[in-house]
C-alpha positions as CSV (number, residue, x, y, z in Angstrom):
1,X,36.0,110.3,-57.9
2,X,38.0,112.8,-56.3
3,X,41.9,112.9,-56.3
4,X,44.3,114.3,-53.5
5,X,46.5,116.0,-56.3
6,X,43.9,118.3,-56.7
7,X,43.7,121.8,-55.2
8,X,43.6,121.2,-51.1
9,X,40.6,122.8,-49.8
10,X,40.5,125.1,-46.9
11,X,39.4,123.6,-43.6
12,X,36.2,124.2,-42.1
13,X,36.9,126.5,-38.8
14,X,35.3,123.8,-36.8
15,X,38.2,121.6,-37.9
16,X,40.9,124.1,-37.5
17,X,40.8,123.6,-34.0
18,X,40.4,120.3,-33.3
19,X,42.6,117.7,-31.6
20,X,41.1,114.7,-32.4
21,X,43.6,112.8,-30.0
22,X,42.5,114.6,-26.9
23,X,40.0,112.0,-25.1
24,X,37.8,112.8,-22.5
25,X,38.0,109.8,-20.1
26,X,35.8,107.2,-20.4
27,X,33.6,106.0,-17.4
28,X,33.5,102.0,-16.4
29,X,31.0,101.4,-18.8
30,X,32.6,103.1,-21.7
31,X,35.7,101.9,-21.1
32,X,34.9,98.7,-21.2
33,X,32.2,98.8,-24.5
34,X,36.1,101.1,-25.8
35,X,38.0,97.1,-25.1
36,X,35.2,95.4,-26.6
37,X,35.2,97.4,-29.8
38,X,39.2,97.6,-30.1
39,X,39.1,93.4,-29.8
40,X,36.6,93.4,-32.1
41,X,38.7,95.4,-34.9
42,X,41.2,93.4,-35.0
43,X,43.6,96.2,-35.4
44,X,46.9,94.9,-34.3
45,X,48.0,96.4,-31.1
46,X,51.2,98.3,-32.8
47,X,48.8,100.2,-35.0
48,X,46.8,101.4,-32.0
49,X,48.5,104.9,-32.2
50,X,46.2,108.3,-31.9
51,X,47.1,110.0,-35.4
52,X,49.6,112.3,-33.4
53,X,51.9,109.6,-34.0
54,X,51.4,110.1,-38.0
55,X,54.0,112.8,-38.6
56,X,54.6,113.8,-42.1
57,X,57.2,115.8,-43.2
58,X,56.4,119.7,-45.0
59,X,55.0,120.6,-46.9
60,X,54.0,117.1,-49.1
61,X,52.8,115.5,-45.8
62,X,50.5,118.2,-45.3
63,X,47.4,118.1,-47.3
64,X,47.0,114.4,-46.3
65,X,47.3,115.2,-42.6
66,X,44.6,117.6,-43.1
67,X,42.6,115.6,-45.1
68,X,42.7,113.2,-42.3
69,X,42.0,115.6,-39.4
70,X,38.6,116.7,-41.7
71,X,37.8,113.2,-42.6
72,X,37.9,112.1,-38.8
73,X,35.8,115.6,-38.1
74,X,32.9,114.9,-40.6
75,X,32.9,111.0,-39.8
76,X,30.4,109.2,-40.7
77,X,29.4,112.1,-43.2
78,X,32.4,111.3,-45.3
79,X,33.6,109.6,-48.4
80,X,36.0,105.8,-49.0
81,X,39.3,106.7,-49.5
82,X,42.2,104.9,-51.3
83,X,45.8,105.4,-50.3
84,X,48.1,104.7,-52.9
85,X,51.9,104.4,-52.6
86,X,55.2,102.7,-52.5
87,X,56.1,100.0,-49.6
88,X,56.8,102.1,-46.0
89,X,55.0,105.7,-47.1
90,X,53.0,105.8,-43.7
91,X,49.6,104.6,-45.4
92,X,48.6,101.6,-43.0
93,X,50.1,103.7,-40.3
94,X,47.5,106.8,-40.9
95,X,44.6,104.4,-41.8
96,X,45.2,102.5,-38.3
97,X,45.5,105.7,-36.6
98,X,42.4,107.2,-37.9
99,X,40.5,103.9,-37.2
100,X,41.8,103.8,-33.6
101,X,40.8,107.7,-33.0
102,X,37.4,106.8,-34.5
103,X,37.1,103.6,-32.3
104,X,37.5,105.9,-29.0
105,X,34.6,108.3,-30.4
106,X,32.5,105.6,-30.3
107,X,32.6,103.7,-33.6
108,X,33.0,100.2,-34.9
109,X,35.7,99.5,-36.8
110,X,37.1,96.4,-38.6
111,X,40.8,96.1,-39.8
112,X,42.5,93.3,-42.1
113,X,45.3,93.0,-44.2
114,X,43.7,91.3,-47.7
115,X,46.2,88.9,-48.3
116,X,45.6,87.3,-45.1
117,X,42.3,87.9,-45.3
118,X,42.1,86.2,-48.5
119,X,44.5,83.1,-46.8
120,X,41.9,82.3,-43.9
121,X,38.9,82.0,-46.1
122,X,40.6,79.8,-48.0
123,X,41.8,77.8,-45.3
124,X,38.1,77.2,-44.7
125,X,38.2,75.2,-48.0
126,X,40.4,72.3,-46.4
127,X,38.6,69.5,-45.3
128,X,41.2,69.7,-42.4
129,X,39.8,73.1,-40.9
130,X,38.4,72.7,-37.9
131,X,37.5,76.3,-37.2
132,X,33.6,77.6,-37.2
133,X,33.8,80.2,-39.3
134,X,33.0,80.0,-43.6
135,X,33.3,82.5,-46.0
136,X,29.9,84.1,-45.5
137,X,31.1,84.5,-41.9
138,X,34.7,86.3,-42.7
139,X,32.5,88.6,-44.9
140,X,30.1,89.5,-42.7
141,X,32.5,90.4,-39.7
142,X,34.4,92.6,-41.9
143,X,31.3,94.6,-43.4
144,X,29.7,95.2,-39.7
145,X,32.2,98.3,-39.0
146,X,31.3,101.6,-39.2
147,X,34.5,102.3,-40.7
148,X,36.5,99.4,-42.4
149,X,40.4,99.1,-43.2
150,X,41.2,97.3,-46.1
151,X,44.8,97.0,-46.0
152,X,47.5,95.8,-48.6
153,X,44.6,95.4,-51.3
154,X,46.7,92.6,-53.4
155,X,47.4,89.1,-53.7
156,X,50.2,87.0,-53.0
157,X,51.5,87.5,-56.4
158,X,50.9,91.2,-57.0
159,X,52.5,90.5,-60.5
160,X,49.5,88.8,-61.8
161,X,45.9,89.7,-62.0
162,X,43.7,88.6,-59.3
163,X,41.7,85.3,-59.7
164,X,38.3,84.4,-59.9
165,X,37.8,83.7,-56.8
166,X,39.6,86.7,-55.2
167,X,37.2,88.9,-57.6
168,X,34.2,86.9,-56.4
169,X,35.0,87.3,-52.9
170,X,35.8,91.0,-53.3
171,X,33.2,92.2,-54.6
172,X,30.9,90.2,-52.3
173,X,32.5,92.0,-49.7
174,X,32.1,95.7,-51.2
175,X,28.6,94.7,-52.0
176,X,28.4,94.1,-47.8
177,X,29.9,97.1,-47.0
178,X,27.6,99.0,-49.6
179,X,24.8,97.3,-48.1
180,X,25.6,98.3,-44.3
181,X,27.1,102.0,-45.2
182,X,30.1,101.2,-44.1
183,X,33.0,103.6,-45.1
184,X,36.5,102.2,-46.0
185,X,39.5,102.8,-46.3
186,X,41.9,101.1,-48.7
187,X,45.7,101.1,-48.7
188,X,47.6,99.5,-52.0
189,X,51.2,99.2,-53.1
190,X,49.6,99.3,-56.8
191,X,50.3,102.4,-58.6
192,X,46.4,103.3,-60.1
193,X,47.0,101.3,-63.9
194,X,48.5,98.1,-61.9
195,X,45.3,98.6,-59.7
196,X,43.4,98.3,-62.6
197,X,45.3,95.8,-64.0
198,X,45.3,93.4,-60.9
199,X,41.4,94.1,-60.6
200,X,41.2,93.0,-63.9
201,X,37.1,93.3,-63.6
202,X,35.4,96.8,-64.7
203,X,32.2,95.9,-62.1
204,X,34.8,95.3,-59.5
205,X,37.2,98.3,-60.0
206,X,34.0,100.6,-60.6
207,X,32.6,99.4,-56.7
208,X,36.0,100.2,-55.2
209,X,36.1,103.6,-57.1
210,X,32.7,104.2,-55.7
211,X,32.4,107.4,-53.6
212,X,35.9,107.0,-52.8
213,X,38.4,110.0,-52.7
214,X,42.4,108.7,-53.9
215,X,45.3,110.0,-52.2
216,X,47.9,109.3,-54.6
217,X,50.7,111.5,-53.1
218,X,52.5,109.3,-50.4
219,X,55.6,108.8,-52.9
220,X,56.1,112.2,-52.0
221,X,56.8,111.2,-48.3
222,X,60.4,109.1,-47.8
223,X,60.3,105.1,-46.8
224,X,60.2,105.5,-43.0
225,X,61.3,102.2,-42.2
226,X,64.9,102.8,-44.4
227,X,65.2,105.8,-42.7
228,X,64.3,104.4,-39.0
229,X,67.4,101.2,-40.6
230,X,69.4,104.2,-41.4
231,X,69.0,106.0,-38.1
């Protein structure tokens, strides 16, 4: 595992230079194969920012920008990532926005927030569901991107550990994306020992730690949305 707080790396030259938000425009075809991969995300439109967009103020908004401008550069040579931090840090935002730049360079990409996640396949469950999809099917979807956003990784009731079944499904899930060599990318509000905590499972919490690099250093970065209330 490999932590953000550590010494920041130089950049390769290659990534120096790059401007991942600068798209050569797509012909017919590939504009068209660029709306069937954005539906198939699910990324909500709002989110469907180039990373641009992501502006982090210096110097503690630095190393991640620059983390994300390599990670995009090396995709799909690259590792998970977890984003941890307090409510309105900019951590969905940047995970969206990477997702959406990877989208345009070709890639699929799946996005869901876990507690709603977690709510449809349980909906499945009702005897009243009249939808075609089961459980095996919400998993599957997720796993097939290329790159996968995992977003909000809690439960409705953050305060106590996860379930059974929320375990269960989890780690079905990772065991998918595992399976498929998928890369992720998890956002939580959890500080690292309420992580652990909520996970509750060792086999669980050892899958999601799994070639995964943390970036625990978003506290560093103000809550946008009280300062865009402020404004």
């Amino acid at each position: 595992m490999v932590t953000e707080t550590q010494e920041t790396q130089e950049l390769p030259e290659h990534v120096e230079d790059l401007s991942p938000w600068t798209i050569i425009p797509a012909t017919e075809w590939n504009d068209f194969e660029l709306k069937r991969r954005l539906r198939k995300s699910a990324l909500p439109q709002r989110l469907r920012q180039p990373l641009s967009t992501w502006v982090a103020p210096e110097p503690a908004g630095q190393p991640i920008a620059k983390a994300a401008l390599r990670y995009m550069a090396e995709f799909p040579k690259v590792t998970n990532l977890l984003f941890i931090g307090d409510s309105g840090r900019g951590k969905t935002h940047l995970a969206a926005s990477m997702a959406y730049e990877i989208c345009l360079l070709g890639h699929e990409v799946r996005f869901a927030v876990m507690t709603e996640w977690f709510r449809a396949i349980k909906a499945t469950y009702s005897p009243d569901y009249d939808g075609q999809w089961n459980e095996a099917d919400f998993v599957e979807d997720l796993a097939e991107g290329n790159l996968v956003i995992l977003d909000d990784l809690t439960s409705p009731r953050p305060e106590r550990p996860a379930s059974d079944w929320e375990m269960r499904v989890l780690r079905d899930l990772l065991n998918a994306l595992e399976r498929n060599d998928a890369r992720r990318i998890v956002t939580t509000n959890l500080a690292s020992r309420d992580l652990t905590r909520w996970l509750r499972e060792a086999s669980v919490e050892s899958r999601l730690y799994d070639n995964c690099r943390v970036v625990d250093t978003f506290n560093a970065l103000p809550d946008w949305r009280r300062q865009a209330v402020a404004r």
